[in-house]
C-alpha positions as CSV (number, residue, x, y, z in Angstrom):
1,X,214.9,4.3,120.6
2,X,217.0,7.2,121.7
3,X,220.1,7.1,123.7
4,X,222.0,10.2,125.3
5,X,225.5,11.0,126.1
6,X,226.3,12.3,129.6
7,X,227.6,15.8,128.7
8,X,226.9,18.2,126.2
9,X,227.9,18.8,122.9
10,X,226.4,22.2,122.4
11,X,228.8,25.3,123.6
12,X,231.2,25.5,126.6
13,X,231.2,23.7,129.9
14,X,229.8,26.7,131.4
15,X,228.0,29.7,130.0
16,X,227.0,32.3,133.1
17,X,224.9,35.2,131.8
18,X,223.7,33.6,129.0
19,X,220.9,35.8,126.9
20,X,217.4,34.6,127.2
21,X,215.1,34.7,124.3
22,X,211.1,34.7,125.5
23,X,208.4,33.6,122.5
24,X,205.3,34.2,124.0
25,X,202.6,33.0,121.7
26,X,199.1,34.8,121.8
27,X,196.0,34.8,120.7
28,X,193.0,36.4,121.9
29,X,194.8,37.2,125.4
30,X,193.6,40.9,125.9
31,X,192.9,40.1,129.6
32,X,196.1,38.9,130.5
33,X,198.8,39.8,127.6
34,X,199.7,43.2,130.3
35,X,200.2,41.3,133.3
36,X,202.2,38.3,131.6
37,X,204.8,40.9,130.3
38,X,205.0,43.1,133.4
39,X,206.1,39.7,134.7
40,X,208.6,38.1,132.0
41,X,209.8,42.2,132.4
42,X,210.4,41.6,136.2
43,X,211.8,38.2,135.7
44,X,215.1,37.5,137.5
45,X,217.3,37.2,134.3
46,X,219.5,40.2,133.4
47,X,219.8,39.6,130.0
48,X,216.3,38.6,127.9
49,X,214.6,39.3,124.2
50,X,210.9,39.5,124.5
51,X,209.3,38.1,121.4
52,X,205.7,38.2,121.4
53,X,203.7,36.7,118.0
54,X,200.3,37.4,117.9
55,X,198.1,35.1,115.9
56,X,195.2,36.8,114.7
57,X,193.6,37.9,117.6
58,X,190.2,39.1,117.3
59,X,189.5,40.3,121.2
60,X,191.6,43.6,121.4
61,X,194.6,41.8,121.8
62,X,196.0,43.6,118.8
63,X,195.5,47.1,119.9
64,X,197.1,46.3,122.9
65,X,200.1,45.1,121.6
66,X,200.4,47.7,118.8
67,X,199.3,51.0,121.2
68,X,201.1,49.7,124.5
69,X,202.9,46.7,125.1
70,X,205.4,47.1,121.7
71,X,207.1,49.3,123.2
72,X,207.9,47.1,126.3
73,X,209.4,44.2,124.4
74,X,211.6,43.6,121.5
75,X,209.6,42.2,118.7
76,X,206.1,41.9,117.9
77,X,205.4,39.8,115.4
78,X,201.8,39.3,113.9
79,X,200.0,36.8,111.7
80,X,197.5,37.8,108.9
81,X,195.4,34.3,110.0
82,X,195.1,32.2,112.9
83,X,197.7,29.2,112.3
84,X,197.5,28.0,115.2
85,X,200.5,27.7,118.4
86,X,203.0,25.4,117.1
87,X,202.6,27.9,114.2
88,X,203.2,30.9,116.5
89,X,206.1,29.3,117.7
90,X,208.1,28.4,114.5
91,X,208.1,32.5,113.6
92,X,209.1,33.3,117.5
93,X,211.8,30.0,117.4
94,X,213.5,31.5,113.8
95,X,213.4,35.2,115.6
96,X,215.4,34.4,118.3
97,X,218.4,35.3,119.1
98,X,219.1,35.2,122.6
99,X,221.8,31.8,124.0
100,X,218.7,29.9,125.0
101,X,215.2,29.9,124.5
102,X,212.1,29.4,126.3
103,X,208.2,28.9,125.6
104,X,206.1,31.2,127.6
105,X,202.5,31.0,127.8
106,X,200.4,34.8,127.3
107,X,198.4,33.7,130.1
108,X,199.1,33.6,133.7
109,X,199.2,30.0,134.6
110,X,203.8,29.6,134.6
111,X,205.8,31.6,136.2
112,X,208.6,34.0,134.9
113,X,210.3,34.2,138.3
114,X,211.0,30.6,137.6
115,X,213.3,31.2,134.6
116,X,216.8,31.0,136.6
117,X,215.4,27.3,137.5
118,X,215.1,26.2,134.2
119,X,218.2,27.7,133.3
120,X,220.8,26.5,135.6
121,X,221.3,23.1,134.1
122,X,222.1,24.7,130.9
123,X,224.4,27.4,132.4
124,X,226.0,24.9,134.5
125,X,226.9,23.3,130.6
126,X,225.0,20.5,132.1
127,X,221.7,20.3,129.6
128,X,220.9,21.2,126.3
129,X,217.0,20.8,126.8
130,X,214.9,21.3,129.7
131,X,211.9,20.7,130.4
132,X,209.8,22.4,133.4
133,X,207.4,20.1,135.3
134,X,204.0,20.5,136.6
135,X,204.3,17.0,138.7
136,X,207.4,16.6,139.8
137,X,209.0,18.5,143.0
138,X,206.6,20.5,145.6
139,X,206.3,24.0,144.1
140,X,202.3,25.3,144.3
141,X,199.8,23.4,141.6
142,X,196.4,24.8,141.5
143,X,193.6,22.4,141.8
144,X,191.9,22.2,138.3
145,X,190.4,19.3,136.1
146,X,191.2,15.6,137.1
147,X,191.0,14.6,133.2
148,X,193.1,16.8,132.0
149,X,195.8,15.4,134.9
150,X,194.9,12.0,133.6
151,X,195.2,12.8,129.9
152,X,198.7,14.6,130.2
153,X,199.9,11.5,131.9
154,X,198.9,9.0,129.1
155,X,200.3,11.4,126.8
156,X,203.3,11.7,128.4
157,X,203.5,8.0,129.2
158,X,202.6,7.1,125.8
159,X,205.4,9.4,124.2
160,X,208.1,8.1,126.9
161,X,207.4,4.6,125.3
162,X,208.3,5.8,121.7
163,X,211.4,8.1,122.4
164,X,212.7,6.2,125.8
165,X,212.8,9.5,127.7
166,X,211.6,9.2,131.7
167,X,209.8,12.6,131.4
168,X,207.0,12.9,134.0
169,X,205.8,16.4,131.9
170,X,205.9,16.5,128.1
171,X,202.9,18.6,127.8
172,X,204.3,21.4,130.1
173,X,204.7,25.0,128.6
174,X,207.6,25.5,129.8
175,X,210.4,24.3,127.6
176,X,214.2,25.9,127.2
177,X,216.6,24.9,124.2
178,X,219.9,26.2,123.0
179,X,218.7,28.5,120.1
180,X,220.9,26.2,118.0
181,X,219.1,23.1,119.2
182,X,215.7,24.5,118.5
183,X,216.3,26.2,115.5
184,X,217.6,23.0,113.7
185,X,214.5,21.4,114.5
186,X,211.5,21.8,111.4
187,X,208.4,22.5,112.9
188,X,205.3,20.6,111.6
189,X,202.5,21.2,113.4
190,X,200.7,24.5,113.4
191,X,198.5,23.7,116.5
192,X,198.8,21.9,120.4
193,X,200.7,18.5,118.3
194,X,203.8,21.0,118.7
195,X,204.8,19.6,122.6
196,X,205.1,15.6,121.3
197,X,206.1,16.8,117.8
198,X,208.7,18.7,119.7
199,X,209.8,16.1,122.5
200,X,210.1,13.4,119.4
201,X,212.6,15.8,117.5
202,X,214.9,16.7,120.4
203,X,215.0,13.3,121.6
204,X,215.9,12.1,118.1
205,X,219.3,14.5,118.6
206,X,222.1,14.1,120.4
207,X,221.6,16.6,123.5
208,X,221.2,16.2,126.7
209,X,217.7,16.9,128.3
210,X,217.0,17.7,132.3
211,X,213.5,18.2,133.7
212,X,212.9,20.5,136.7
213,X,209.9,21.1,138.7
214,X,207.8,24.1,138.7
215,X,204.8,26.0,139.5
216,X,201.5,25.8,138.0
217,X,198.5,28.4,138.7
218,X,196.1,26.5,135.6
219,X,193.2,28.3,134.5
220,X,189.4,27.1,133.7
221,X,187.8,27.5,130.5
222,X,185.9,29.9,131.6
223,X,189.1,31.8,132.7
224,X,190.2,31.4,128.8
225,X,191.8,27.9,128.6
226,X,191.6,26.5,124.8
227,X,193.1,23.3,124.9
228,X,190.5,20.8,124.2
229,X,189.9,16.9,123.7
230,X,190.2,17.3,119.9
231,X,193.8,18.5,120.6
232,X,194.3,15.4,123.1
233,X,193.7,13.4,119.7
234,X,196.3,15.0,117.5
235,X,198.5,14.8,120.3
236,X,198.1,10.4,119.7
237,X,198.4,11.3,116.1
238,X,201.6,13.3,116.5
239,X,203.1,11.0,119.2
240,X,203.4,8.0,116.3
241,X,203.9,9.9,113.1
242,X,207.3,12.2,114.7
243,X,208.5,9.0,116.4
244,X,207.9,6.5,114.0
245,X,207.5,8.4,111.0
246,X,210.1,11.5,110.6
Protein backbone atom coordinates (compact mmCIF):
# COMPACT_ATOMS: atom_id res chain seq x y z
CA UNK A 1 0.00 0.00 0.00
CA UNK A 2 0.96 3.49 -0.88
CA UNK A 3 1.38 6.34 1.49
CA UNK A 4 1.87 10.13 0.44
CA UNK A 5 3.62 13.00 1.96
CA UNK A 6 1.63 16.38 2.18
CA UNK A 7 3.83 18.56 -0.08
CA UNK A 8 5.79 17.98 -2.97
CA UNK A 9 9.00 16.97 -3.73
CA UNK A 10 9.18 17.79 -7.42
CA UNK A 11 10.29 21.64 -8.15
CA UNK A 12 9.59 24.85 -6.24
CA UNK A 13 6.63 25.82 -4.06
CA UNK A 14 5.26 27.71 -6.84
CA UNK A 15 5.79 27.51 -10.61
CA UNK A 16 3.27 30.30 -12.43
CA UNK A 17 3.54 30.06 -16.22
CA UNK A 18 4.62 26.74 -16.30
CA UNK A 19 4.98 25.30 -20.12
CA UNK A 20 2.32 22.73 -21.04
CA UNK A 21 3.15 19.79 -23.10
CA UNK A 22 -0.22 18.22 -25.04
CA UNK A 23 0.22 14.36 -26.34
CA UNK A 24 -2.66 13.84 -28.26
CA UNK A 25 -2.82 10.26 -29.34
CA UNK A 26 -4.73 9.43 -32.65
CA UNK A 27 -5.77 6.98 -34.66
CA UNK A 28 -8.23 6.97 -37.33
CA UNK A 29 -9.65 10.49 -36.09
CA UNK A 30 -10.03 12.26 -39.54
CA UNK A 31 -13.47 13.69 -38.46
CA UNK A 32 -12.46 15.27 -35.51
CA UNK A 33 -8.38 15.60 -35.35
CA UNK A 34 -9.23 19.64 -36.97
CA UNK A 35 -11.57 20.60 -34.44
CA UNK A 36 -9.64 19.04 -31.38
CA UNK A 37 -6.46 21.20 -32.30
CA UNK A 38 -8.30 24.42 -33.15
CA UNK A 39 -9.33 23.81 -29.57
CA UNK A 40 -6.04 22.73 -27.56
CA UNK A 41 -4.82 25.97 -30.02
CA UNK A 42 -7.48 28.20 -28.27
CA UNK A 43 -6.93 26.76 -24.92
CA UNK A 44 -6.35 29.34 -22.09
CA UNK A 45 -2.59 28.44 -21.40
CA UNK A 46 0.07 30.87 -22.82
CA UNK A 47 2.72 28.65 -22.96
CA UNK A 48 1.87 24.83 -24.66
CA UNK A 49 3.88 22.11 -27.06
CA UNK A 50 1.41 20.33 -29.18
CA UNK A 51 2.50 16.75 -29.77
CA UNK A 52 0.26 14.79 -31.83
CA UNK A 53 1.34 10.82 -32.57
CA UNK A 54 -0.48 9.19 -35.03
CA UNK A 55 -0.75 5.53 -34.94
CA UNK A 56 -1.27 4.16 -38.23
CA UNK A 57 -4.34 5.61 -39.23
CA UNK A 58 -5.94 4.27 -42.17
CA UNK A 59 -9.08 6.83 -42.55
CA UNK A 60 -7.38 10.04 -43.96
CA UNK A 61 -6.16 10.93 -40.79
CA UNK A 62 -2.65 10.95 -42.14
CA UNK A 63 -3.07 13.29 -44.93
CA UNK A 64 -4.56 15.54 -42.71
CA UNK A 65 -1.95 15.79 -40.35
CA UNK A 66 0.85 15.77 -42.96
CA UNK A 67 -0.96 18.47 -45.65
CA UNK A 68 -2.61 20.72 -42.78
CA UNK A 69 -2.57 20.30 -39.21
CA UNK A 70 1.64 19.92 -39.04
CA UNK A 71 1.92 23.09 -39.41
CA UNK A 72 -0.34 24.05 -36.47
CA UNK A 73 1.46 22.13 -33.86
CA UNK A 74 4.90 21.28 -32.81
CA UNK A 75 5.55 17.66 -33.46
CA UNK A 76 3.94 15.03 -35.39
CA UNK A 77 5.02 12.00 -34.70
CA UNK A 78 3.83 8.81 -36.73
CA UNK A 79 3.91 5.08 -36.25
CA UNK A 80 4.76 2.53 -39.10
CA UNK A 81 1.96 0.01 -37.24
CA UNK A 82 -0.94 0.38 -35.07
CA UNK A 83 0.57 -0.26 -31.39
CA UNK A 84 -1.95 0.64 -29.81
CA UNK A 85 -2.66 4.08 -27.12
CA UNK A 86 -0.58 3.35 -24.17
CA UNK A 87 1.93 2.83 -27.13
CA UNK A 88 1.09 6.34 -28.61
CA UNK A 89 1.71 7.72 -25.47
CA UNK A 90 5.16 6.35 -24.40
CA UNK A 91 6.63 8.18 -27.86
CA UNK A 92 4.39 11.61 -26.98
CA UNK A 93 5.54 11.11 -22.93
CA UNK A 94 9.53 10.78 -24.02
CA UNK A 95 8.95 13.96 -26.59
CA UNK A 96 7.86 16.24 -24.18
CA UNK A 97 9.30 18.93 -23.01
CA UNK A 98 7.04 21.25 -21.68
CA UNK A 99 6.99 21.69 -17.12
CA UNK A 100 3.91 19.49 -17.15
CA UNK A 101 2.18 17.21 -19.23
CA UNK A 102 -1.28 16.23 -20.06
CA UNK A 103 -3.21 13.42 -22.04
CA UNK A 104 -5.54 14.76 -24.51
CA UNK A 105 -7.93 12.73 -26.31
CA UNK A 106 -8.12 13.38 -30.63
CA UNK A 107 -11.70 13.39 -30.18
CA UNK A 108 -14.10 15.79 -28.80
CA UNK A 109 -15.35 14.33 -25.64
CA UNK A 110 -12.66 16.69 -22.87
CA UNK A 111 -12.29 19.91 -22.92
CA UNK A 112 -9.05 22.02 -23.59
CA UNK A 113 -10.54 25.19 -21.97
CA UNK A 114 -10.30 23.03 -18.89
CA UNK A 115 -6.43 22.91 -18.78
CA UNK A 116 -5.89 25.87 -16.22
CA UNK A 117 -8.18 23.60 -13.77
CA UNK A 118 -6.08 20.81 -13.96
CA UNK A 119 -3.12 22.87 -13.65
CA UNK A 120 -3.53 25.00 -10.70
CA UNK A 121 -2.80 22.43 -8.02
CA UNK A 122 0.48 21.92 -9.68
CA UNK A 123 1.31 25.64 -10.11
CA UNK A 124 0.19 26.28 -6.81
CA UNK A 125 3.38 23.53 -5.94
CA UNK A 126 0.56 21.79 -4.45
CA UNK A 127 0.40 18.38 -6.74
CA UNK A 128 2.58 16.49 -8.65
CA UNK A 129 -0.24 14.35 -10.42
CA UNK A 130 -3.66 15.20 -11.27
CA UNK A 131 -6.17 13.61 -12.27
CA UNK A 132 -9.44 15.12 -14.05
CA UNK A 133 -12.82 13.66 -13.03
CA UNK A 134 -15.77 12.78 -14.97
CA UNK A 135 -17.94 12.17 -11.48
CA UNK A 136 -16.89 14.31 -9.21
CA UNK A 137 -18.06 18.19 -9.03
CA UNK A 138 -21.07 19.59 -11.35
CA UNK A 139 -19.46 20.55 -14.58
CA UNK A 140 -21.74 19.14 -17.84
CA UNK A 141 -21.67 15.09 -18.44
CA UNK A 142 -23.35 13.89 -21.45
CA UNK A 143 -25.81 11.08 -21.00
CA UNK A 144 -24.15 7.99 -22.66
CA UNK A 145 -23.99 4.19 -21.70
CA UNK A 146 -25.00 3.05 -18.13
CA UNK A 147 -22.34 0.01 -18.40
CA UNK A 148 -19.66 1.75 -19.20
CA UNK A 149 -20.58 4.18 -15.90
CA UNK A 150 -20.78 1.02 -14.02
CA UNK A 151 -17.61 -0.59 -15.42
CA UNK A 152 -15.35 2.56 -14.81
CA UNK A 153 -16.49 2.49 -11.20
CA UNK A 154 -15.49 -1.20 -10.52
CA UNK A 155 -12.41 -0.41 -12.22
CA UNK A 156 -11.64 2.42 -10.39
CA UNK A 157 -12.85 0.81 -7.11
CA UNK A 158 -10.98 -2.21 -7.76
CA UNK A 159 -7.64 -0.30 -8.44
CA UNK A 160 -8.27 2.14 -5.25
CA UNK A 161 -8.19 -1.24 -3.26
CA UNK A 162 -4.64 -2.18 -4.59
CA UNK A 163 -2.75 1.32 -4.52
CA UNK A 164 -4.97 2.99 -1.41
CA UNK A 165 -5.70 6.08 -3.53
CA UNK A 166 -9.53 7.59 -2.98
CA UNK A 167 -9.81 8.36 -6.70
CA UNK A 168 -13.44 8.52 -7.93
CA UNK A 169 -11.86 8.56 -11.86
CA UNK A 170 -8.89 6.42 -12.88
CA UNK A 171 -10.12 5.75 -16.27
CA UNK A 172 -10.47 9.53 -17.12
CA UNK A 173 -8.35 10.97 -20.11
CA UNK A 174 -7.43 13.61 -18.64
CA UNK A 175 -4.21 13.17 -16.63
CA UNK A 176 -1.28 15.98 -15.86
CA UNK A 177 2.27 14.97 -14.52
CA UNK A 178 5.45 16.78 -13.97
CA UNK A 179 7.38 15.75 -17.21
CA UNK A 180 9.94 14.40 -14.72
CA UNK A 181 7.30 12.28 -12.90
CA UNK A 182 5.99 10.82 -16.09
CA UNK A 183 9.04 10.33 -17.82
CA UNK A 184 10.56 8.11 -15.05
CA UNK A 185 7.71 5.98 -15.26
CA UNK A 186 8.33 2.65 -17.97
CA UNK A 187 5.36 2.21 -19.90
CA UNK A 188 4.11 -1.40 -20.43
CA UNK A 189 1.12 -1.52 -22.02
CA UNK A 190 0.64 -0.65 -25.70
CA UNK A 191 -3.19 -0.54 -25.50
CA UNK A 192 -6.33 1.02 -22.98
CA UNK A 193 -4.22 -1.22 -19.70
CA UNK A 194 -2.14 2.27 -19.84
CA UNK A 195 -4.80 4.36 -17.23
CA UNK A 196 -4.37 1.39 -14.28
CA UNK A 197 -0.84 0.58 -15.42
CA UNK A 198 -0.29 4.28 -15.11
CA UNK A 199 -2.29 5.03 -11.76
CA UNK A 200 -0.31 1.83 -10.21
CA UNK A 201 3.23 3.44 -11.11
CA UNK A 202 2.53 7.03 -9.85
CA UNK A 203 0.97 5.80 -6.79
CA UNK A 204 3.99 3.48 -6.22
CA UNK A 205 6.21 7.06 -6.12
CA UNK A 206 6.49 9.54 -3.83
CA UNK A 207 4.28 12.47 -5.31
CA UNK A 208 1.54 14.02 -4.43
CA UNK A 209 -1.72 13.40 -6.56
CA UNK A 210 -5.06 15.88 -6.59
CA UNK A 211 -8.17 15.01 -8.53
CA UNK A 212 -10.39 17.76 -10.04
CA UNK A 213 -13.66 17.70 -11.63
CA UNK A 214 -14.39 18.16 -15.19
CA UNK A 215 -16.48 18.08 -18.15
CA UNK A 216 -17.35 15.22 -20.24
CA UNK A 217 -19.27 15.48 -23.79
CA UNK A 218 -18.78 11.18 -24.38
CA UNK A 219 -19.35 9.88 -27.69
CA UNK A 220 -21.28 6.65 -29.00
CA UNK A 221 -19.79 4.03 -31.04
CA UNK A 222 -21.28 5.00 -33.77
CA UNK A 223 -19.77 8.56 -33.23
CA UNK A 224 -16.21 6.61 -33.27
CA UNK A 225 -15.76 5.41 -29.62
CA UNK A 226 -13.23 2.20 -29.59
CA UNK A 227 -13.02 1.31 -26.12
CA UNK A 228 -14.57 -2.10 -25.76
CA UNK A 229 -15.29 -4.93 -23.06
CA UNK A 230 -12.14 -6.83 -24.18
CA UNK A 231 -10.22 -3.69 -22.96
CA UNK A 232 -12.46 -3.64 -19.64
CA UNK A 233 -10.66 -7.20 -19.19
CA UNK A 234 -7.03 -6.14 -19.60
CA UNK A 235 -7.82 -3.37 -17.56
CA UNK A 236 -8.46 -6.39 -14.39
CA UNK A 237 -5.38 -7.93 -15.77
CA UNK A 238 -3.28 -4.73 -15.50
CA UNK A 239 -4.90 -3.64 -12.23
CA UNK A 240 -3.12 -6.89 -10.36
CA UNK A 241 0.06 -7.47 -12.39
CA UNK A 242 1.35 -3.22 -11.90
CA UNK A 243 0.19 -3.37 -8.31
CA UNK A 244 1.15 -6.68 -7.25
CA UNK A 245 3.62 -7.53 -9.69
CA UNK A 246 6.01 -4.53 -10.80
Amino acid sequence: MASFPETSEYGPASQPGMKLSIVIPCYNEAKTIRQIVERVKAAPVADKEIIIVDDYSRDGTRDLLRTQIAPLVDKVIYHDINRGKGAALRTGFAAATGDVVIVQDADLEYDPQEYPLLMEPLEQGKADVVFGSRFQGGRPHRVVYFWHMVGNRFLTLLSNMFTNLNLTDMETCYKLFRREVVQKINIEEDRFGFEPEITAKVAKLRVVIYEVGISYYGRTYEEGKKIGWRDGFRALYAIVKYNLFR
